[in-house]
C-alpha positions as CSV (number, residue, x, y, z in Angstrom):
1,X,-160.1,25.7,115.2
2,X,-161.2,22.2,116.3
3,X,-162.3,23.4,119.4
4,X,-164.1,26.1,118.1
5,X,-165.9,23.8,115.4
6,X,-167.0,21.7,117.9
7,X,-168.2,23.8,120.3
8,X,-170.2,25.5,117.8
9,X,-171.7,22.3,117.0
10,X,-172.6,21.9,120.7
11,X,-174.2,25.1,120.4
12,X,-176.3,24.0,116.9
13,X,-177.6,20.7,118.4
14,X,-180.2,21.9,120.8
15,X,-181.2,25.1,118.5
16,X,-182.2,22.4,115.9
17,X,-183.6,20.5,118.2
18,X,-185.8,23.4,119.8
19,X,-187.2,24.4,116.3
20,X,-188.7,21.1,115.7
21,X,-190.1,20.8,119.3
22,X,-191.7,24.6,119.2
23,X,-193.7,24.1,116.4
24,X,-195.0,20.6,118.0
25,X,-196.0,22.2,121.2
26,X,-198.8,24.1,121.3
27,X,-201.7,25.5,123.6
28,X,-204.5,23.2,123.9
29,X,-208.2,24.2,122.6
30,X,-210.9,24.0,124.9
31,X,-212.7,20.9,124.9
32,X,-216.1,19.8,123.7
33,X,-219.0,20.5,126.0
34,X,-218.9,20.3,129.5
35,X,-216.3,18.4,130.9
36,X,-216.2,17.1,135.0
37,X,-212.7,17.6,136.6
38,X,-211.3,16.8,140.1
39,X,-208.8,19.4,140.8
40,X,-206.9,18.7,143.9
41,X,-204.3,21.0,145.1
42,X,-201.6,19.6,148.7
43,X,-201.1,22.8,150.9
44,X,-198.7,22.6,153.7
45,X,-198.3,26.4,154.8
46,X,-199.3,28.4,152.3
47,X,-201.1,31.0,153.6
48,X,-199.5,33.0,151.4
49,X,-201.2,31.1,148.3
50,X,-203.7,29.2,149.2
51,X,-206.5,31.3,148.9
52,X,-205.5,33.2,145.5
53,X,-205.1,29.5,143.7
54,X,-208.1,28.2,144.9
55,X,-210.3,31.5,143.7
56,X,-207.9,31.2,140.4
57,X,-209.7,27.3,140.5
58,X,-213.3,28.3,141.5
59,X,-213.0,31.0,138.4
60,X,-212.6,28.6,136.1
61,X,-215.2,28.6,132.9
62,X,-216.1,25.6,130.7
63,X,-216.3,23.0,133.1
64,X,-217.9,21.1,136.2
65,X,-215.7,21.5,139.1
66,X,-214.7,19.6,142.2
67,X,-212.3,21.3,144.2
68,X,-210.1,19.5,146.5
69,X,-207.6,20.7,149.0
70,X,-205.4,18.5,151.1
71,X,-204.7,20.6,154.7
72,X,-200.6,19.0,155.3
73,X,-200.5,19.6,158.9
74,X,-200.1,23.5,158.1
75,X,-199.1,25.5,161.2
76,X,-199.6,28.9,159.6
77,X,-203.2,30.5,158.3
78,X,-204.1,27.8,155.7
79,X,-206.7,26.1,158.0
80,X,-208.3,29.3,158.6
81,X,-208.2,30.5,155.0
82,X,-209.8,27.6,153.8
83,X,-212.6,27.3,155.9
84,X,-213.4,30.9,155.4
85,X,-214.2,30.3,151.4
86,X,-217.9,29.5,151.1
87,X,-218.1,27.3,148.0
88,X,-219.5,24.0,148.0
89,X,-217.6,23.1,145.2
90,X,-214.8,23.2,147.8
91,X,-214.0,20.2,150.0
92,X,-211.4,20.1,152.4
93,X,-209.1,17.2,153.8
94,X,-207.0,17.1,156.8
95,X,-203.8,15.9,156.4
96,X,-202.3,12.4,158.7
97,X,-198.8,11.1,159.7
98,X,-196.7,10.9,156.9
99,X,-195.8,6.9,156.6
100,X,-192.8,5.6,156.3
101,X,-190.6,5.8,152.6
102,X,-193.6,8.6,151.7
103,X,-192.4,12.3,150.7
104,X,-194.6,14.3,152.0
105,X,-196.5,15.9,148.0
106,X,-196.6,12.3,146.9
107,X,-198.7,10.9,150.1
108,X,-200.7,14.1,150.1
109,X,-201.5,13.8,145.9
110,X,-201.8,10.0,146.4
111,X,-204.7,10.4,149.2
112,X,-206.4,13.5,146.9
113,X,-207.0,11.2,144.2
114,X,-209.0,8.2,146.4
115,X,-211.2,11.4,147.4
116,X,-212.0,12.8,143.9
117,X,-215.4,12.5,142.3
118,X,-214.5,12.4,138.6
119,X,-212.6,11.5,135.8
120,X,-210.3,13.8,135.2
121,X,-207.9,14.5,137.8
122,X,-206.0,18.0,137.7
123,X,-203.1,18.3,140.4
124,X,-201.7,21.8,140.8
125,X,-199.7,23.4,143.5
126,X,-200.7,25.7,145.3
127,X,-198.4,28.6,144.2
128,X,-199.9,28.1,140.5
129,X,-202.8,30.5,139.2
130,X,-204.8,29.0,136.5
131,X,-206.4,31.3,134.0
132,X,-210.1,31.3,133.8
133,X,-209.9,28.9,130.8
134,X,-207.0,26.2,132.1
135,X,-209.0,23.8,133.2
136,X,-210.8,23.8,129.6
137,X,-207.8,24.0,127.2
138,X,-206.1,20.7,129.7
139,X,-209.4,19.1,129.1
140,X,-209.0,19.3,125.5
141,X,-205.4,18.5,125.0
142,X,-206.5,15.0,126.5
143,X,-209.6,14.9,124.4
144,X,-207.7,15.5,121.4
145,X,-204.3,12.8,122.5
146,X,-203.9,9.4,123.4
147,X,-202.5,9.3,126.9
148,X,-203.1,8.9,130.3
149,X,-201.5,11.9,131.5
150,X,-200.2,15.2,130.3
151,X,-198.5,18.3,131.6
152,X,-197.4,22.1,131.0
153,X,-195.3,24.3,132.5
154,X,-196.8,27.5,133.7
155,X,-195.3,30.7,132.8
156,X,-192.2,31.0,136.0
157,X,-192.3,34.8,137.9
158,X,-189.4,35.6,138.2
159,X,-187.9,38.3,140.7
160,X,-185.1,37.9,142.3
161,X,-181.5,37.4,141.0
162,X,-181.4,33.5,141.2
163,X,-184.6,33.4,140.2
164,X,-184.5,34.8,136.7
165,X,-181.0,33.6,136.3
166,X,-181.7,29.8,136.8
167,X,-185.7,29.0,136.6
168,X,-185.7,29.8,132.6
169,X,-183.2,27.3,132.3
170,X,-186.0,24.4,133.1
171,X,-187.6,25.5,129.6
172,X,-184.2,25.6,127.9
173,X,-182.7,22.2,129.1
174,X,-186.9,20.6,128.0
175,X,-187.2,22.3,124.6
176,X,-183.2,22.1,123.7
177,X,-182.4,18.7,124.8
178,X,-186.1,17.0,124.9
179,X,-187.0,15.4,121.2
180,X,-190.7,16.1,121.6
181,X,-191.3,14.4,118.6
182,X,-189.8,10.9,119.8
183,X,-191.9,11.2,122.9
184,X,-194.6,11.7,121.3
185,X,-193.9,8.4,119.5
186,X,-191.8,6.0,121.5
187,X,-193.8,5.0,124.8
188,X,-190.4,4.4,126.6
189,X,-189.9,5.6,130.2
190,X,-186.7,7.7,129.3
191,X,-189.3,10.1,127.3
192,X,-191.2,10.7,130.4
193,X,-191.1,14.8,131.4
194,X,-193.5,17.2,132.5
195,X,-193.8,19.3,135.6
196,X,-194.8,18.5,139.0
197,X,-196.5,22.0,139.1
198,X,-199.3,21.0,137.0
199,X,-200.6,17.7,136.0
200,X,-204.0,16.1,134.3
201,X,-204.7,12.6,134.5
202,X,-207.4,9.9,133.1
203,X,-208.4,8.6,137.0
204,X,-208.1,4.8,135.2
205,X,-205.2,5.0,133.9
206,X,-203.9,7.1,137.3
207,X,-204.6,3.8,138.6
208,X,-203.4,1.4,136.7
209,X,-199.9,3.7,136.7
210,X,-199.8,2.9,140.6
211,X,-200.7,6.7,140.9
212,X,-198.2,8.6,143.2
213,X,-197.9,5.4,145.5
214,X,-195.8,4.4,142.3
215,X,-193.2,7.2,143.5
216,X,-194.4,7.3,147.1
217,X,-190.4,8.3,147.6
218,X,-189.7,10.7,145.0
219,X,-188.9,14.4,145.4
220,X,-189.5,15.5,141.7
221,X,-192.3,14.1,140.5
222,X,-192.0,15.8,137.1
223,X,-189.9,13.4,135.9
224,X,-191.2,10.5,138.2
225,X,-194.6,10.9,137.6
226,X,-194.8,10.8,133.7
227,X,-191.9,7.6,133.8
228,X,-194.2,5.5,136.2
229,X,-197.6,6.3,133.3
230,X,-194.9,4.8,130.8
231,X,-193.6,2.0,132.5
232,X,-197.2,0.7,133.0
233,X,-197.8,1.4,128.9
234,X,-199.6,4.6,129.5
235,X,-198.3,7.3,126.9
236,X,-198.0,10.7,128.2
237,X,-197.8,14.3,126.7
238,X,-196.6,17.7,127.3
239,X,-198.6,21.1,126.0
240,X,-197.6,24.5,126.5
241,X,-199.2,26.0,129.5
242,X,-197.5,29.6,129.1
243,X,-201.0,30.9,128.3
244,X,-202.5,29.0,130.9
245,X,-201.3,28.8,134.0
246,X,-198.3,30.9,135.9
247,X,-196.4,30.4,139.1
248,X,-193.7,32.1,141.2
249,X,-191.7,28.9,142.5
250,X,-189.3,30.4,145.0
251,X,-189.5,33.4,146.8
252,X,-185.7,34.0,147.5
253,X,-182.3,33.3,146.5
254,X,-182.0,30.2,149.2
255,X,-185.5,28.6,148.1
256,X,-184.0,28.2,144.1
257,X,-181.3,26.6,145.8
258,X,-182.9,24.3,147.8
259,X,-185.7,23.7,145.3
260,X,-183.4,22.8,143.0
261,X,-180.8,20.7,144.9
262,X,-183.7,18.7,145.9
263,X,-185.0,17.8,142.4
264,X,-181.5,17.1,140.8
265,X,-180.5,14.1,142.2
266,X,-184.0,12.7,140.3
267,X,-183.2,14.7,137.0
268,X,-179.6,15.8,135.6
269,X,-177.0,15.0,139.1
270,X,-176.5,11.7,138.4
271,X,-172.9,10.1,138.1
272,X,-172.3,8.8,135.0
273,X,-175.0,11.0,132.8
274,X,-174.0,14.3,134.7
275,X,-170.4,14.6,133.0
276,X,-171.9,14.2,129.9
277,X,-174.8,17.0,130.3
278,X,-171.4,19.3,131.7
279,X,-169.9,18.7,128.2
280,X,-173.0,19.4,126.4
281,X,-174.0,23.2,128.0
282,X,-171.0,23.6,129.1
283,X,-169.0,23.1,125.5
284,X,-171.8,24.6,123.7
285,X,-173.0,27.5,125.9
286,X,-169.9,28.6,128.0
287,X,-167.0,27.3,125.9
288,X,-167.7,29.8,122.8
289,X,-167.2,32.7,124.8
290,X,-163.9,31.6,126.5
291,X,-163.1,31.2,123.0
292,X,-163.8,34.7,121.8
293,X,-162.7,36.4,119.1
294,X,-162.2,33.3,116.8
295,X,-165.2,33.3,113.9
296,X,-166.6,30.1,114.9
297,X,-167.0,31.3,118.3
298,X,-168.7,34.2,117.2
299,X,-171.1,31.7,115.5
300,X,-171.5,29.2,118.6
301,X,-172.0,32.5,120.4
302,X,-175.0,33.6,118.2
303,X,-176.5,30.4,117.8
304,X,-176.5,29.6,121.7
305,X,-178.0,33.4,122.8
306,X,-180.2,33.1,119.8
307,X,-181.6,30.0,121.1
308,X,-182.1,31.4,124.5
309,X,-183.9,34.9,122.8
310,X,-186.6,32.5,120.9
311,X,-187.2,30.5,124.9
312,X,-187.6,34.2,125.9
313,X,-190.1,35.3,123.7
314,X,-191.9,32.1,123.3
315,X,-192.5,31.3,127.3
316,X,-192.0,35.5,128.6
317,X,-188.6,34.8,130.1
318,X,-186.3,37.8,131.3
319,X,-184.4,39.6,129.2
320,X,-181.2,39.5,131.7
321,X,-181.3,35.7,131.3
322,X,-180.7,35.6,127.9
323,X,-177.6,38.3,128.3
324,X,-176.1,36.2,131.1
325,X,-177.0,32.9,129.5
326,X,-173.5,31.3,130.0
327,X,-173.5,32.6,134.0
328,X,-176.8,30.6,134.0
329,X,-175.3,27.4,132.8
330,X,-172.7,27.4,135.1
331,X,-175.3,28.2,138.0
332,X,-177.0,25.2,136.6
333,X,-173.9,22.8,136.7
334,X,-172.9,23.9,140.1
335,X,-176.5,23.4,141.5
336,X,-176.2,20.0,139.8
337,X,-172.7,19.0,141.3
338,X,-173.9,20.4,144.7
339,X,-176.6,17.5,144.5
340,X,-174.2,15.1,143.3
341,X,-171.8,15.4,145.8
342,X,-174.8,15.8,148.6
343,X,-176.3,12.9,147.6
344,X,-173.0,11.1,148.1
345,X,-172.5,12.0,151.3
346,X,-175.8,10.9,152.5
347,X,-177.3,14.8,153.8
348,X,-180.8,15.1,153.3
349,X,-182.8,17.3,151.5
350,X,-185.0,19.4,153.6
351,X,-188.3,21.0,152.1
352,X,-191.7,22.3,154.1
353,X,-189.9,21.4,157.3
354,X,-189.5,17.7,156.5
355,X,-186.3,15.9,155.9
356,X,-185.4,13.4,152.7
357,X,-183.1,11.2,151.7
358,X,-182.4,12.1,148.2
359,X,-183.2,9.9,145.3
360,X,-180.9,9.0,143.0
């Protein structure tokens, strides 16, 4: 009965929590008149996307762009793609040697920004496709709120088996376990989230952050990014970017597990707070249905799918998620523990053909 109280409790807490932050996130409006944005995307092979997120870019309404696209020593079609679009709104650089203690998106972002023309700087990967209004709404959200940075996270395509199974749960763990509402109020770097997918800036206060030389080593700069703005007093926000943006992160079961093992080590696989996360989902989101038929169960059951079908509507997450929401955890926690335990043993992280110690 304890047990079953409690884990029912574990399954409460982040429902709770997620009502409050819904109904404080919200898509931007556009902003008022014409406002001038630097949008600068690093491409390091991807032929595949390049030319779809740039025409996604060069689409955009409501605003005066710059387009600028960082060339990472690509050794597919991206060179060749680029060239061929005749806009002059679209500038190409060509990538250098990677320096030492750099990762290879932070040095490429870092040298985007001493190139950009204006104010507002927009960094977006290059598998992201902005609707024709994106650029507008993230203008707006920083017209409208007092920080130096802000950031969204795009509606994830999901296809394959590891894909729909894990990716939703990067809007579950932010929404359930994220108070919104204390980081829209406390400027300390623990509140710091967003996604390293898409990103707008103020270009001063980019500066006076450090900018990406500020996590020159880091390999998720989601969480790195918005905790360097708020170490240098620079208050950051998040807005939902469902509407505005969408992006297929991985294209196979081994890229989730790489992309993810690479991030984790800078987000949940750490040694002390990783036990404690694995009490949290696991107790509230696995545990109730080990615990099957009690009553509570039945209620820690409800609450925890229940949560998981409001993320699903809200943000256009697959249904088979939701069903197999306690498989996902576990995924989750053994993608975390795989980190850990890498981490440990000093193997690095490989990602675009580059090799990284991980960050812990």
């Amino acid at each position: 009965m304890i047990l079953a109280f409690t884990t029912c409790a574990l399954a409460a807490l982040p429902l709770g929590l997620a009502l409050d932050n819904l109904r404080r996130l919200h898509t931007p409006a556009p902003a008022q008149g014409t406002p001038s944005i630097s949008v600068l995307i690093p491409a390091r092979n991807e032929a595949a996307n390049i030319y779809a997120a740039t025409s996604c870019v060069l689409a955009s309404h409501g605003v005066d762009i710059d387009l600028c696209v960082l060339d990472d020593g690509s050794t597919d079609e991206t060179p060749s793609i680029l060239a061929a679009i005749a806009d002059p709104r679209l500038r190409i650089l060509k990538g250098s040697t990677l320096p030492a203690g750099w990762s290879g998106k932070q040095y490429a972002c870092a040298r985007l920004a001493e190139a950009a023309r204006h104010d507002l700087l927009v960094f977006v990967d290059a598998d992201v496709r902005l609707a024709p209004d994106a650029l507008a709404r993230m203008a707006g959200f920083m017209q409208s709120n007092d920080v130096g940075l802000a950031s969204g996270f795009p509606r994830q395509i999901t296809i394959g088996w590891a894909e729909w199974l894990l990716l939703p749960m990067i809007h579950f763990l932010v929404i359930g376990y994220l108070p919104i509402g204390m980081m829209q109020r406390d400027p300390s770097p623990k509140f710091g989230a967003g996604c390293g997918q898409l990103f707008i800036a103020r270009a001063e206060d980019y500066r006076t952050a450090g900018g990406h030389a500020a996590i020159r080593a880091s390999l998720h700069d989601g969480i790195t990014l918005p905790r360097a703005f708020r170490r240098a007093g620079i208050m950051t926000g998040l807005f939902d970017a469902t509407e505005l943006a969408s992006c297929r992160m991985y294209d196979s079961s081994r890229g989730v597990w790489e992309g993810l093992t690479k991030n984790a080590t800078e987000g949940m696989a750490k040694p002390l707070a990783l036990p404690v996360r694995t009490i949290l989902l696991a107790g509230g989101h696995v545990l109730p249905f080990l615990l099957l038929p009690a009553p509570l169960a039945v209620a820690g059951c409800g609450l925890s799918l229940g949560l998981r079908a409001i993320l699903a509507v809200r943000f256009k997450q697959p249904w088979q998620s939701v069903v197999l929401h306690p498989l996902g955890i576990l995924a989750l926690l053994t993608v975390q523990y795989a980190a850990l335990i890498r981490a440990a043993r000093g193997v690095q992280a490989t990602w675009r053909g580059r090799a990284y110690t991980a960050q812990g």
